[in-house]
N, C-alpha and C positions, 0 to 999 in steps of 0.2 A: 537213823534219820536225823538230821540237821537242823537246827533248834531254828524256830522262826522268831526275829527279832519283833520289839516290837516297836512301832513307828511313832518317833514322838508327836509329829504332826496331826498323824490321826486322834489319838487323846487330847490334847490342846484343842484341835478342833473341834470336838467331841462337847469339850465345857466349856468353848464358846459356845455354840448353841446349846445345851444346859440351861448356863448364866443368860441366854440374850429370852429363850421357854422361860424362864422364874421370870426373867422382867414385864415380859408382854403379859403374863400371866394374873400376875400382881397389879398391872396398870397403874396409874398414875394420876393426880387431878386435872382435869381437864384436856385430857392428853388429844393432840393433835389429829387430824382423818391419818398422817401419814404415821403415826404412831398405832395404831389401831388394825385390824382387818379392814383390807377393802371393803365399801359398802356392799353388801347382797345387792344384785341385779346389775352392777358397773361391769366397768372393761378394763383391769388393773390390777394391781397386786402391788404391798409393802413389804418392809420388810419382817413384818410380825407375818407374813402369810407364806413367809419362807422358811419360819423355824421350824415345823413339821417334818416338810420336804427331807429339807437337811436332817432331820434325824434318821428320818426314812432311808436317804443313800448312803449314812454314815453305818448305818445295820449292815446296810448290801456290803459294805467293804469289809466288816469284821466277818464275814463268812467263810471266804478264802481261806483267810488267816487262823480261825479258830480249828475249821477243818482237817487245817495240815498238821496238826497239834495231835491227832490219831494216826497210827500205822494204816498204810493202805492197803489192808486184805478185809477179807468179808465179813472179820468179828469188827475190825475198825468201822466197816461201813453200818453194822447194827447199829452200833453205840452211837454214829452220828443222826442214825435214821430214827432210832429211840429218843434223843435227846431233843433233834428237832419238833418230833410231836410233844414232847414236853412241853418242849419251850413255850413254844406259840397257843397250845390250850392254856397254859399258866397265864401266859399274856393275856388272852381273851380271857379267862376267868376272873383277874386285874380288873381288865375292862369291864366287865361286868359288875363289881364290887363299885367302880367310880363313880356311873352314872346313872345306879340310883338312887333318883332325887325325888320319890315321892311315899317314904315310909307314914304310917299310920300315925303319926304321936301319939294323938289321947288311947290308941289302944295299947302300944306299946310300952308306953311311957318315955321318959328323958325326952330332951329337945329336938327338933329335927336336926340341929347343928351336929348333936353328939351319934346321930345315925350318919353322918358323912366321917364322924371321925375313928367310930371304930373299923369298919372294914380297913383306913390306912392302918391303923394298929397293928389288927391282925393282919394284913400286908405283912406287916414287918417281923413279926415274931414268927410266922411259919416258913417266909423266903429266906431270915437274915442269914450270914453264916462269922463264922466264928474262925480266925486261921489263928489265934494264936497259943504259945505254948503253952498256958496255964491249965493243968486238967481238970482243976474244978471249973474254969470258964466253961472247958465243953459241956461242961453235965449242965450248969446253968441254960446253954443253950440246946441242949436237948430239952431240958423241960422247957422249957420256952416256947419252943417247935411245936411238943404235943400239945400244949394248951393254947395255942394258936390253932391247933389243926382240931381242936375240940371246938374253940370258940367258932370258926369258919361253920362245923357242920352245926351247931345252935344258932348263928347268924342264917344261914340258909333256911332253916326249918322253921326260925321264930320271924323274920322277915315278914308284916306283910303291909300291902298298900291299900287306900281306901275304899277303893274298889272292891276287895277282898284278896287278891290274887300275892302268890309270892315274889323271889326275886326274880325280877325279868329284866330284859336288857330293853331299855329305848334306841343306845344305840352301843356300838360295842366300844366308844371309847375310845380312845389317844392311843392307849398299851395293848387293845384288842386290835385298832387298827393295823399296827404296829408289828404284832404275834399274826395275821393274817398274810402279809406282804412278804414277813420272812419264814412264813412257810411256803410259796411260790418257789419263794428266790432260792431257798435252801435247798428245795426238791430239783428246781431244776439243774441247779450249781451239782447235786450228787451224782445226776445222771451225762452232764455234759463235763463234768470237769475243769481242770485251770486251760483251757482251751478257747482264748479270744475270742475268734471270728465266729466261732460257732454260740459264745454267751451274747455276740450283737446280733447276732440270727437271732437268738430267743429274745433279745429285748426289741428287735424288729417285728416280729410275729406277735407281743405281748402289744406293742405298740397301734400294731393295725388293727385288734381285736378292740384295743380300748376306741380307736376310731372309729371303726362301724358302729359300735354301742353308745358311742357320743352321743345321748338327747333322742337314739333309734327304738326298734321295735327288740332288739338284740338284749335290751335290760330285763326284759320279762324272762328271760334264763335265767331264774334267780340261780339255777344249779353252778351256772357258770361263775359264779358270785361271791359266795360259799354265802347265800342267802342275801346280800348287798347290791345295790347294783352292778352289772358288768364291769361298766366303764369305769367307777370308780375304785374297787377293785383290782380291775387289772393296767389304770395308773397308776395306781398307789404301788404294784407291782413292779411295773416299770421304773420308778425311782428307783428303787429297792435293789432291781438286776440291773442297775448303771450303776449302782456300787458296787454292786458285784465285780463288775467287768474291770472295775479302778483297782479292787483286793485281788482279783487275778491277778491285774499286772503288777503290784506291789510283793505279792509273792514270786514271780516269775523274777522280777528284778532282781531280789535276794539272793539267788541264784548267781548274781555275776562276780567274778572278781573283783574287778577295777570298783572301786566307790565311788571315785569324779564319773569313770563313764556309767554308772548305774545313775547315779544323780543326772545328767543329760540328759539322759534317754529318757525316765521318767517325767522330768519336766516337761519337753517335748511332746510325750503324750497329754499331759495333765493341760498343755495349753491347747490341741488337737482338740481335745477331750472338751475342752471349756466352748473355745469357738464353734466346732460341731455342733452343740448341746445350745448354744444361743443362735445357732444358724435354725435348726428344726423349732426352735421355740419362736422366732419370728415368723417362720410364713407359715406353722399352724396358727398362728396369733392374727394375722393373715384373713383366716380362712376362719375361724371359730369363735374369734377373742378370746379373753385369759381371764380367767376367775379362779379362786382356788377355791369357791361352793361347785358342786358336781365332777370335781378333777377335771379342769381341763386340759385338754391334749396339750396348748402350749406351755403350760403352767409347771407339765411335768418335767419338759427340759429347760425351761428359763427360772425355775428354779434349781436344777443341778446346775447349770451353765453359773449362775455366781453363788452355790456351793462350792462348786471348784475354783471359782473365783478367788474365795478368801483361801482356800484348803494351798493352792499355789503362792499365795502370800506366808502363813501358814511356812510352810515347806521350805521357803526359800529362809526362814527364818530362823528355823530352830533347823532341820535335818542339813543344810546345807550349808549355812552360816554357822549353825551348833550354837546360840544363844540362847544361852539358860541364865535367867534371870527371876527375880520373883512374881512378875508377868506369869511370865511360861510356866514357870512349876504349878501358881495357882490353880490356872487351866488346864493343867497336864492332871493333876491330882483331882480334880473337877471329875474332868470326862473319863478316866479310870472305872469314875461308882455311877454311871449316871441314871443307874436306877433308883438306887439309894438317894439322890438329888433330886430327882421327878416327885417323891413318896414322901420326903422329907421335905419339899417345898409347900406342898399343901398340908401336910401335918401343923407344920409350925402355924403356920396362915391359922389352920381351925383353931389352933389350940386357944393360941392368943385370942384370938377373937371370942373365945366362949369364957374368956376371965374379964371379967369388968373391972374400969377404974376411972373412976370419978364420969360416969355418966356416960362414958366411951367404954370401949374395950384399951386392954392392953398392945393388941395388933394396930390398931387407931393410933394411940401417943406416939407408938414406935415409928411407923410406916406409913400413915396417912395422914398428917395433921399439920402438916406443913403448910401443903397447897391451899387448901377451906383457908387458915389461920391468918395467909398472907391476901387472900383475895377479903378478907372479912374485914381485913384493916384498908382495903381498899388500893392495894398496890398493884402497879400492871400488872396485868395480867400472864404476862410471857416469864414474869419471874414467883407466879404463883406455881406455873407448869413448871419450872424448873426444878422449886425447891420439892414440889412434887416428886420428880424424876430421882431427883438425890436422893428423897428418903428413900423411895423403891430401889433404888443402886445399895443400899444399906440392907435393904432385908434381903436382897439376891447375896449379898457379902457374908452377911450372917447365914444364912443357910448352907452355904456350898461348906464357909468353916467347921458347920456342926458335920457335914460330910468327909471333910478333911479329915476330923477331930475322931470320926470313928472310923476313920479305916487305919489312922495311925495306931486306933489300939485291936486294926484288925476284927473290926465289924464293919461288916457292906451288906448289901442286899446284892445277892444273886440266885440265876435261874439256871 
């Protein structure tokens, strides 16, 4: 079988949004409405309410691609169909690890800070893996694993909230979201195949179910949900198998001879693909308005539509021009680990922040102290946001490097 390359565009892509998730994440002083999530209850979207989305279709695209990575007979299709259920319960159990936010302190003891920081911990030590040659590294990373996988089941069973009750999910999270969507897109991608018209059939079918369930009586299917509601669900899905259908064609491309004309063609689509995706996102936009609380219908494609936006920027830049530069590696080396990035973004955030120094934390001096410092001496205000903005540009820099920093000695977190 024929080695599938792999697309520099897509990773670059990948740690832009990363890098743009740690910025919005992190925030900034005084940061502006169009910096922020649209307000609950509006008719709009920024572009903090597109870095989601975009991760979301950047999943649907590595599916293709991953896939073709197995022989295609019926032990290949186990292992894809084993791994998929892996995946996506690891992601929801992620997700569930994230967002609980209401442990007992005084019965448990330590702060509540240090109950949001160990489940990242044990994140890390039970997922990380280890590719390099050293054989005491691996043993090190074996023990690591089982005492990760020890600590998870004492984290589960010592877990509890003030109410009395154990781990429970309020909601499933960013990585549960995430692990739910790409079990849709994965299932249906094994049963339909690298087969175009047929993955826009299912994103048209997935699309009209999230429309009746829009705000309907159809949400009360929690079954149809997988406990969540419909609509949201299976928009969230929807982004997911429009990436799909991009990793089709990226694989199908691969296939051709000519590289100028595999590059045409692709573009072609990519800009089809974009306009299409901003055409359905205007006159659902139309018909619904656009929020991205409750998924809405047009929210799903006018945010692929300038996904695809930058990703044809993107493209035209590194795969077709071929510029590689320190730019592009940054973000290519980014989006490689970007679980490891997601995990290691709020790691660092807690850590720092539970070390004090001089009255503050050490997260403070580092990354927030700019914006207060300059509004406190009484300077405009547009250059209090700024210097705000810089120092969070500084800890999304710092973070991605500690990610760089460990995959160069071959440690990442993978699923």
């Amino acid at each position: 079988m024929p080695k599938v390359e792999r697309v520099s565009s897509v990773d670059i892509l990948r740690g832009i949004v990363m890098a743009t998730m740690i910025f919005v994440n992190c925030s900034y002083f005084n940061a502006p409405w169009w910096s922020l999530h649209y307000k609950s209850g509006g008719d709009g979207i920024t572009y903090v309410d597109l870095v989601f989305p975009g991760f979301l279709f950047l999943a649907g695209v590595a599916i293709p691609l991953a896939f073709e990575r197995y022989e295609k007979n019926w032990r290949g299709r186990g292992l894809n169909l084993f791994h998929v259920i892996y995946r996506a319960a690891t992601l929801m159990i992620m997700g569930v690890l994230y967002v609980n936010m209401s442990p007992d302190v005084e019965k448990m003891g330590l702060t509540y800070r240090w109950w949001l920081i160990i489940p990242l911990l044990l994140i890390f030590m039970v997922w990380h893996q280890y590719r390099g040659e050293k054989r005491w590294g691996h043993w090190v990373s074996n023990i690591i694993k089982l005492c990760g996988v020890a600590g998870l089941i004492w984290y589960f069973s010592y877990y509890e909230t003030p109410w009395g009750s154990g781990l429970q999910a309020s909601w499933w999270g960013i990585l549960g979201l995430i692990g739910r969507s790409y079990l849709i897109a994965s299932l249906l991608y094994m049963i339909i195949g690298r087969r175009t018209e047929l993955l826009m059939f299912a994103v048209l079918m997935m699309t009209l179910i999230h429309i009746v369930s829009f705000g309907g009586g159809l949400n009360e299917w929690w079954y149809l949900g997988f406990g969540a509601p419909v609509s949201i669900f299976w928009g969230q899905g929807s982004v997911t198998m429009l990436g799909v259908v991009c990793g089709a064609k990226l694989l199908e491309a691969q296939k051709e001879g000519d590289r100028e004309q595999r590059h045409r063609d692709l573009l072609r689509f990519f800009i089809f693909f974009a306009l299409l995706s901003f055409i359905c996102g205007e006159v659902l936009h139309k018909i619904y308005g656009i929020h991205k609380d409750s998924t809405f219908p047009a929210y799903v494609y006018t945010s692929v539509g300038y996904t695809m936006l930058v990703w044809i920027m993107v493209y035209l830049i590194s795969d077709i021009k071929g510029i590689n530069n320190a730019v592009t590696r940054f973000f290519l080396q980014v989006g490689s680990v970007p679980l490891t990035a997601y995990v290691m973004s709020s790691l660092v955030n807690k850590l720092l922040s539970e070390i004090p120094l001089f009255g503050k934390t050490v997260f403070h001096w580092l990354f927030k102290s700019l914006g207060p410092w300059a509004a406190d001496l009484g300077w405009p205000m547009w250059i209090a946001q700024w210097l705000g903005a810089l120092q969070t540009v500084f800890f999304v820099i710092v973070v991605c490097l500690i990610c760089i920093g460990l995959k160069r000695a071959k440690i990442f977190l993978k699923i």
